[in-house]
C-alpha positions as CSV (number, residue, x, y, z in Angstrom):
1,X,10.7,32.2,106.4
2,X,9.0,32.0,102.8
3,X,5.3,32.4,103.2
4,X,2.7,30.8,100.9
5,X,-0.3,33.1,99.7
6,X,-2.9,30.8,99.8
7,X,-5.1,32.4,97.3
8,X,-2.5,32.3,94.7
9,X,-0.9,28.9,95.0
10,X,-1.8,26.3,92.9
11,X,-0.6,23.3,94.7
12,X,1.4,22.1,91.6
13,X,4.2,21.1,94.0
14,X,7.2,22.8,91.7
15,X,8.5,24.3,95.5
16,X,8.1,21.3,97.4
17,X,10.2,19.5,94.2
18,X,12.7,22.6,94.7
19,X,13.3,22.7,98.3
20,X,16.3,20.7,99.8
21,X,15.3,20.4,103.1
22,X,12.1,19.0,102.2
23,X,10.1,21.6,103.6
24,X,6.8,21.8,102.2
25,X,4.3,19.7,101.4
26,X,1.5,20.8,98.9
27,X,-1.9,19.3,99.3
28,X,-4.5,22.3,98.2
29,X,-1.8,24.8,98.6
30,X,1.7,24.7,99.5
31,X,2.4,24.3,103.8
32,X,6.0,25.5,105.3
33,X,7.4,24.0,107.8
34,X,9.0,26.7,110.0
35,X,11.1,24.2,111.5
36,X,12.7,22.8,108.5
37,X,13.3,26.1,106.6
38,X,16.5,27.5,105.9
39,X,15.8,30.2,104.1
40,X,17.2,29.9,101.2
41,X,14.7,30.9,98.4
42,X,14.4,27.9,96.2
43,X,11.1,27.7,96.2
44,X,10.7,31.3,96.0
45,X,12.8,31.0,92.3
46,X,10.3,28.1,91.1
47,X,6.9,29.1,92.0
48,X,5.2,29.9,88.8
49,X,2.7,31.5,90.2
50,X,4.6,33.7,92.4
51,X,2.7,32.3,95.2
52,X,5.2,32.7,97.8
53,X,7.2,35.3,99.5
């Protein structure tokens, strides 16, 4: 699963917009859920500030 760096992220919400399994929600910063991941990098691609792994 993806993981947000918390120090990084921006909370803009441009992974959360991304996702298809409407993963993450983005308050402060961006929050995963493990449950709903399928790993498939979307976010990853959009994050401008390369806040998640």
């Amino acid at each position: 699963m993806p993981t947000v760096i918390e120090a990084e992220c921006v909370g803009c919400g441009a992974c959360a917009d991304a996702c298809p399994q409407n993963a993450i929600t983005v308050g402060d910063v961006a929050v995963i859920n493990a449950n709903a991941c399928v790993d498939c990098g979307a976010c990853i691609d959009e994050c401008p500030s390369s806040a998640i792994q």
